[in-house]
Steps between C-alpha positions, in 0.01 A plus 500: 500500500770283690563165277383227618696163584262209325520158705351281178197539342090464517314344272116632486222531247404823403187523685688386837714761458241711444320419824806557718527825693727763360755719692710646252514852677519329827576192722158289626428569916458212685829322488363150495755209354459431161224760398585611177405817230616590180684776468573713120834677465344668226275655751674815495680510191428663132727405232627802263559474153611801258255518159820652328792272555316171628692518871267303732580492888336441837398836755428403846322811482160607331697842449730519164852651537345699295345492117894537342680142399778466691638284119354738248493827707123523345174572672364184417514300803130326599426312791275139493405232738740190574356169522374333881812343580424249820658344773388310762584604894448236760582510886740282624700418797784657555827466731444783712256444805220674446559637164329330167646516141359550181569285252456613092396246241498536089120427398501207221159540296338207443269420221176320541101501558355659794341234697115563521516435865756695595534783772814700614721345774582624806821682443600560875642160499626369169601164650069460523523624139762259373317169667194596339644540218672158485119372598332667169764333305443129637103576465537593128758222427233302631202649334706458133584091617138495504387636175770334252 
């Protein structure tokens, strides 16, 4: 996988992030501006890690070089699953007529209750998404005025 240049960061709630549509295999079709997907760079990958010698590593293949340590020269060397690892894509303008960009964010998890109320966002336009966002927030500041 090609690394990706981050332009900031996202902050969402685990749920919200859990909602949003993934394309970590792919790009979304329908290049609307400012739909946006999470993407895993782990998607692919399977870290390594020798049983002998301890040597730990990162295949972005399911297939081993093969079951000998490249440290130890042993056949010890096992395969496991890496963590989700996420980014955020979004479509944005970009400086080419007629061409869009993508644009990769860093996901910050945030920490919190899941509203009772809520339901996923549309994530084809994340400026939608970030105003009604802003909205929950003044509601609940509101709501918490009222009960102290």
């Amino acid at each position: 996988m090609t690394k990706r240049k981050l332009k900031g960061s996202i902050r969402l709630f685990p749920w919200e992030l859990q909602s949003m549509p993934e394309y970590s295999c792919s790009l979304p079709s329908g290049t609307t501006l400012y739909k946006v997907w999470k993407s895993n760079t782990n998607a692919f990958a399977v870290g390594i890690r020798c049983t002998n010698c301890s040597l730990t590593g990162r295949s972005n293949s399911h297939n081993l070089p093969g079951p000998m340590c490249p440290k130890c020269k042993q056949d010890t060397l096992t395969k496991f699953n890496l963590p989700a690892q996420w980014f955020i894509g979004m479509y944005v303008p970009d400086s080419q007529p007629g061409m869009i960009g993508i644009r990769w964010f860093d996901v910050i998890t945030l920490e919190g209750p899941r509203p009772p109320n809520y339901s996923p966002p549309d994530w084809s336009n994340y400026d939608r998404w970030k105003r009604d966002r802003e909205q929950e927030k003044l509601v609940q500041r509101r709501e918490d005025r009222q009960s102290s």
